[in-house]
N, C-alpha and C positions, 0 to 999 in steps of 0.2 A: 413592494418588498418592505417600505418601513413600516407599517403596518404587521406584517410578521415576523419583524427584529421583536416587538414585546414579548412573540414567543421561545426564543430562540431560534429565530433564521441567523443564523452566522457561521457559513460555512468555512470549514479551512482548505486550504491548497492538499490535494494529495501527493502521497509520496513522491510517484512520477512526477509530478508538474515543480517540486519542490526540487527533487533533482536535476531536470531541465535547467531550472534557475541556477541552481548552484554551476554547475558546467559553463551557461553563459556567464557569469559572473567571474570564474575563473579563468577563461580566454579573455577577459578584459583585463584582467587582471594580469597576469602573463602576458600582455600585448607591452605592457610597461619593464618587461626585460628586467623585473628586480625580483632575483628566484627568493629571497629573504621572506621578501613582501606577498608571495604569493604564498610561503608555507606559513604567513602570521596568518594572512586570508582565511585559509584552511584552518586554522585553530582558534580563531574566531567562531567559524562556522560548526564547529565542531562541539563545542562549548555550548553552542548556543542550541545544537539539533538535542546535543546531550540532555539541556532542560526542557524544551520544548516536543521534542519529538524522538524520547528515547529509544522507542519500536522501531522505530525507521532504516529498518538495516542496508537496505541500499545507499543511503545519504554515505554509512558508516564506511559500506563498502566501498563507496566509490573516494572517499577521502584517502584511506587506505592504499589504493591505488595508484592515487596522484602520488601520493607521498613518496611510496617506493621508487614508481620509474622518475623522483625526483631524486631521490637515495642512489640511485644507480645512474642519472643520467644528468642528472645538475639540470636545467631549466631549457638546454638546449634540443628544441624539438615538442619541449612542452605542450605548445599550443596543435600542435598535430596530432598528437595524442591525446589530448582533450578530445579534441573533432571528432577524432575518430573511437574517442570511447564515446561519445554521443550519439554518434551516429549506429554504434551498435545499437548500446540500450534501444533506442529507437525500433529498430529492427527488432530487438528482441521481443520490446511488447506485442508490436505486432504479430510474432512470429507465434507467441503463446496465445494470444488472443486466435491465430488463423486454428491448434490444435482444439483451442475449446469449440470453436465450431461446428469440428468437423462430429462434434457430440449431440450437435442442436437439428430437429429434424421435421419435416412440414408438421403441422399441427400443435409442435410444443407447445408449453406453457413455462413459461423461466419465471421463478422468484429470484429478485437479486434487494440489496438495500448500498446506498449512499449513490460516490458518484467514480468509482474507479476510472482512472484512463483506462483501463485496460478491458474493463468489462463494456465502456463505451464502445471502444474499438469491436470488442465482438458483437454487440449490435449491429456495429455499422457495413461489418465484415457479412453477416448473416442477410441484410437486407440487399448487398450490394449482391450477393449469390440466389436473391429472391427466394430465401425459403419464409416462408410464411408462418409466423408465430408470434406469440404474443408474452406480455412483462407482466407482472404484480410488484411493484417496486415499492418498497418499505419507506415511511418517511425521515428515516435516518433518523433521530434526535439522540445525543443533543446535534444541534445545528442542521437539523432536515437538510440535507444536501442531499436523499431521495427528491424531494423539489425539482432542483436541477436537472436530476436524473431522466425523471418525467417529462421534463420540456424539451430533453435534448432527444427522448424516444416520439416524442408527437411531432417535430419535428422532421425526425425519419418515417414517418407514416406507420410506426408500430400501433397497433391496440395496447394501451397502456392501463392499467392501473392503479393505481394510487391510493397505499392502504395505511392504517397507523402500524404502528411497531407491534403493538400488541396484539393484532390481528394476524398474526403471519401464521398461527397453528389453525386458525380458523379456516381459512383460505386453501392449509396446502392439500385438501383433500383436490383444488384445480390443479397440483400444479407436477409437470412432469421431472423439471431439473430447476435444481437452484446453484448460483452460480456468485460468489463474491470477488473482492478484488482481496490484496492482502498487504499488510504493512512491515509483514515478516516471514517467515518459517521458520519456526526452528528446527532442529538436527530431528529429533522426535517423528515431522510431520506435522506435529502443531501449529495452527494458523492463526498469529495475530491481524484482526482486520478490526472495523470501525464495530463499537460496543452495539448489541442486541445481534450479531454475524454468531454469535455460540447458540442465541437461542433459535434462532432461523432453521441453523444446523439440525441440534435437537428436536425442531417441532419436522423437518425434514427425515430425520432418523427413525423417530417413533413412525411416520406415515408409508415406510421404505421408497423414499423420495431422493437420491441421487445428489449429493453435495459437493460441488466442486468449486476450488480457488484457482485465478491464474495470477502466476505469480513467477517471471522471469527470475531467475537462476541468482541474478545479483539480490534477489531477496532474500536469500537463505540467510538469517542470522549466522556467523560462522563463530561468532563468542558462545553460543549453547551447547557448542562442542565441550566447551572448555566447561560446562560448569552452570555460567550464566544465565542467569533469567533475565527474560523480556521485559524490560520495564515499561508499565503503561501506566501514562500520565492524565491525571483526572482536573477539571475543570471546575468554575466555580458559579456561582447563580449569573452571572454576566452573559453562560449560554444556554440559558434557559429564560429568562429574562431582560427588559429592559429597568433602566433605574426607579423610574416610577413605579411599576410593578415591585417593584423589589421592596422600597418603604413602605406599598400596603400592606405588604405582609405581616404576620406577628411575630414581636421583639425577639425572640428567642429560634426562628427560623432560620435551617442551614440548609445549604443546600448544594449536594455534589454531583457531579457529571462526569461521571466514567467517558473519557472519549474512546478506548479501542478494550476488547476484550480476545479472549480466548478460546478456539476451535479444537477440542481433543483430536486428536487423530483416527482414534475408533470412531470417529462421525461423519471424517473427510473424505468420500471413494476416491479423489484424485485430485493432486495438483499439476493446474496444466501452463509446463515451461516452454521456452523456444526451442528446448530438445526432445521436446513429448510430454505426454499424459502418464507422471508418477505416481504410483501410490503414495502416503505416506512414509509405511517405514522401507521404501528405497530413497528415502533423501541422503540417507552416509554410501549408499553406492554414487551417487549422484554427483557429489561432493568431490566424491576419489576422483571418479572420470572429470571434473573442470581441473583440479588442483594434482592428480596425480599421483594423489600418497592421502591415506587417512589413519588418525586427523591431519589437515594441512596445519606445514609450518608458518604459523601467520606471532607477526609482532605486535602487541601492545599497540593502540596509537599514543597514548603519551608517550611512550618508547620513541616512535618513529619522533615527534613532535622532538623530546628530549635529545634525538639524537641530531635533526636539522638543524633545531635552533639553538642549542644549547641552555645558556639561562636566559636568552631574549626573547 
């Protein structure tokens, strides 16, 4: 692999696995019985997903969360509730991963790119019910985390592929369903996921090729209700290069790295959650049925943050 760090091999954590962390981290955290300390934790973390991973709407939402039943319940039980939002999420991915499956059929051929938990899990779900098909898996850049992708399907004894980014319209004349992971939804149906996932779509759209995301419930940006856009955060030659690389270049070379982009919704036939295969524009029915009322009444998090802590 250090051999292809000069390319940019440098892949980041995904959503799910980021949020995993966060969860464990806040049971530790809350093991120390100082509820002050767990909501500076949380605004810490929040700060810090805000620059680094502003797409990320489950991170957002599940902070949100804690906050509240810390809002209403002080810290007592906390750690139970942590558990046990974990242990849904968990559930959920799987549960959305089991509905995309049930879309994948002997002979297919799947286009996907990067390294979703969640589109892993449908691999893994699709081989453990022996239906027999095969991947063209994109090489993700920046950061090829398709790489990954690829070792963890040969691995599972898939027929795998291994194509560059730019080849994906070339290709989809093989291919039956494409299928990505996603970093958000918004209200729309739009789907942010890892950058070159709009042109997949598009080269899937023109070939009347079948484009689906999964993407558990807690990914629904619920700020796009309100207004907000998705902010996606771009990178700099560090993930497309190593340093050496970097000084041959000429003096006046810049260089940017979109890391996630955007999926219109006229490209999407379905996002597939723990409570089924939605179209697009049923995401604000969607929405009503978890929360009950639309739009849901949700608070600010500096709100919540301003109202726990006060000025500390």
């Amino acid at each position: 692999m250090g051999e292809l760090s000069k390319h940019g091999f440098a892949p980041r954590a995904t959503g799910s696995e980021l949020l995993m962390d966060l969860l464990d981290e806040s049971l530790k955290v809350a093991a120390e019985r100082d509820c002050r300390g767990l909501v500076r934790f949380l605004r810490d973390k929040y700060l810090l997903y805000a620059r680094e991973r502003p797409g990320s709407a489950a991170l957002f939402n599940t902070i949100r969360s804690l906050l509240n039943y810390i809002r209403e319940n002080g810290c007592t039980g906390v750690r139970g509730f942590v558990e046990e939002f974990r242990e849904r999420y968990d559930k959920a991915l799987w549960a959305a991963s089991e509905v995309m499956a049930k879309r994948v059929v002997d002979g297919d051929v799947v286009m996907t790119n990067s390294n979703s938990v969640a589109v892993r899990r449908l691999f893994e779900i699709l081989v453990r019910n022996k239906v027999k098909f095969s991947v063209y898996v994109l090489e993700s850049r920046p950061g090829m985390e398709g790489l990954i992708l690829a070792d963890y399907l040969d691995k599972l004894g898939v027929e795998t592929y291994l194509v560059v980014d730019s080849a994906a319209r070339f290709f989809m004349k093989n291919v039956n369903k494409v299928v990505s992971g996603a970093e958000a939804v918004a209200v729309n149906g739009a789907v942010v996921s890892k950058a070159g996932t709009s042109l997949m779509a598009l080269a899937a759209s023109e070939a009347r090729v079948r484009f689906f995301a999964i993407a558990p419930t807690l990914k629904i940006s619920l700020e796009t209700i309100y207004g907000e856009l998705v902010k996606l955060p771009e990178g700099d030659w560090r993930l497309l290069m190593d340093e050496d690389t970097r000084r041959a270049m000429p003096e006046k070379y810049a260089a940017r790295a979109p890391l996630y982009d955007v999926t219109p919704p006229n490209m999407v036939d379905g996002i597939a959650t723990e409570l089924g295969l939605y179209p697009p524009q049923s995401i604000p029915i969607l929405v009503k049925t978890i929360y009950g009322t639309y739009p849901p009444q949700l608070k600010p998090l500096d709100t919540l943050f301003a109202e726990l802590l006060g000025g500390g």
